[in-house]
C-alpha positions, 0 to 999 in steps of 0.5 A, spaced: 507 748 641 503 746 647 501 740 650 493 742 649 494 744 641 498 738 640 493 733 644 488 731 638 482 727 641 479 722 635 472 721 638 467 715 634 460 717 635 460 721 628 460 714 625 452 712 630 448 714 623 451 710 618 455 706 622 448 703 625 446 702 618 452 699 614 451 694 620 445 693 620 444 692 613 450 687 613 448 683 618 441 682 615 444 681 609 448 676 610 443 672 616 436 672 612 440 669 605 444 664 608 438 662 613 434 662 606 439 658 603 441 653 608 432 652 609 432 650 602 438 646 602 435 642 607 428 641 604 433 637 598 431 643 593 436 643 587 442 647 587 439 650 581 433 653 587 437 654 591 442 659 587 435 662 585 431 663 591 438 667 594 439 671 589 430 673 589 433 674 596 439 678 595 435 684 590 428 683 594 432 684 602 436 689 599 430 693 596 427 692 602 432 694 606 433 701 603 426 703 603 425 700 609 431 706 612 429 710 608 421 710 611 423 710 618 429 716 618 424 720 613 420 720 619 425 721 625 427 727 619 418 730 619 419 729 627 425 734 627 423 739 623 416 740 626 419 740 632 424 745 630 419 751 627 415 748 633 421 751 638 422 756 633 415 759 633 416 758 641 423 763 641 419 768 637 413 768 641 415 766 647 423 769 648 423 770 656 421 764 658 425 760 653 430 764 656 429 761 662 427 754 659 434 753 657 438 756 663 433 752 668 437 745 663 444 748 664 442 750 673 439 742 673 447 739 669 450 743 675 451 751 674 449 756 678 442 759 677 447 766 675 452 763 671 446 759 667 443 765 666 449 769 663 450 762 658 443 762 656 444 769 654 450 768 651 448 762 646 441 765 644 444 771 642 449 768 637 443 762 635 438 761 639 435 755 636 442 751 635 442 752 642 435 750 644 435 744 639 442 741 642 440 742 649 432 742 650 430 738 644 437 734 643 437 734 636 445 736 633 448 736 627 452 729 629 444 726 630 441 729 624 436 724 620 439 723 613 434 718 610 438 717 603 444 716 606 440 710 611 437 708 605 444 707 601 448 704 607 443 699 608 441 696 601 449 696 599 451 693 605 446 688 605 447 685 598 455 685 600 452 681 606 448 676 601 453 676 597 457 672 601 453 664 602 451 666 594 458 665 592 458 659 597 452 656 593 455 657 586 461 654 588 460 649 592 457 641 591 451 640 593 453 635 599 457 641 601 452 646 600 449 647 606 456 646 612 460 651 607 454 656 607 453 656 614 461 656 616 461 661 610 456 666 614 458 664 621 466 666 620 463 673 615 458 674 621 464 674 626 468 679 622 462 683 621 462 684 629 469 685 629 469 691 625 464 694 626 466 694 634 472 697 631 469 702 628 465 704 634 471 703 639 467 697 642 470 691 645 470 686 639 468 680 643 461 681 646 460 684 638 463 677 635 459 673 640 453 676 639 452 676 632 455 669 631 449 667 635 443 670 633 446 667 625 446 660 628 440 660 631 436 663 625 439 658 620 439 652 625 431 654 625 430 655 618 434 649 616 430 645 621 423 648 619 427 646 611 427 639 612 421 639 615 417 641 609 421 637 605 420 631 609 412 633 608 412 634 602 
């Protein structure tokens, strides 16, 4: 066997669209809840409140969440379609100077005014709106809008997310309440940040730093906002 039939290549970049959702929902999930819950904590709310306004959150945030995915990729998904029968009408009424409209994208990447001609020739020939969508309108199977799957990732990686401090609250005293939510949130943020580095090939510390951060910050202003009710109230 051969040196080319053996080599493999294992690229990451069919993950982008779930990937993006599962981190994005994770993150949220975890970041909101245990910001909400530390904010409460620190307006010296029961444990009771507490476990109660996380769980409000775990099932709303979640909710929120899905529909949220599910609107926004829904319309990158009506976006696509219009302009794919928009392309196609296009290659019906317009064949030459779609001809020309691809071969002039190949020339500008490098090829020869010839040579892009014969590759345009040959890709239209065999289907002339998969080449006009990758090329011209960069649409590919790998960036194809799938909203319910968006919708899914996100809602489910997001309760899994809140899940997290929820326990925290249910298991700890209420003295400890609020370090143990907020070491809790911080450790899972930065293993949050790790695997999904992992699973998109990126380096792992620029993506632990950067989400141990934001988290810090948004519970350090929620809890600070939280005893300042508390206090007024």
């Amino acid at each position: 066997m051969s040196r080319l039939h053996r080599h493999v290549e294992r690229h990451t970049v069919e993950r982008i669209g779930w990937l993006r959702a599962a981190v994005l929902g994770a993150n949220d999930g975890i970041v909101s809840t245990g910001s909400l819950i530390v904010g409460i904590a620190a307006s010296s709310a029961g444990k009771a409140e507490v476990l109660l306004a996380g769980i409000a959150a775990l099932v709303a945030g979640g909710m929120s969440m899905a529909a949220g995915e599910y609107v926004s990729v829904s319309s990158q998904a009506d976006s696509e379609r219009a302009n794919l029968a928009k392309e196609s009408g296009e290659l019906r009424d317009q064949p030459e100077f779609e001809r020309e409209e691809l071969a002039g994208i190949y020339v500008a990447r490098g090829l020869t005014p010839e040579l892009a001609g014969q590759v345009a020739d040959q890709l239209m020939a065999k289907d002339a709106l998969g080449a006009h969508a990758r090329d011209e309108l960069g649409i590919s199977e790998l960036s194809t809008a799938r909203p319910l799957q968006a919708a899914f990732t996100s809602a489910a990686t997001f309760s899994v997310g809140a899940a997290a401090p929820l326990v925290v609250v249910a298991l700890a005293s209420t003295a400890l309440l609020i370090p143990l939510v907020t070491v809790t949130s911080l450790v899972c943020l930065a293993i949050l940040g790790a695997l999904g580095a992992k699973a998109g090939d990126a380096a792992p510390l620029r993506s632990v730093v950067r989400v141990t951060f934001w988290g810090a910050l948004a519970m350090a202003l929620t809890a600070g906002i939280g005893k300042l009710v508390g206090t007024a109230v």
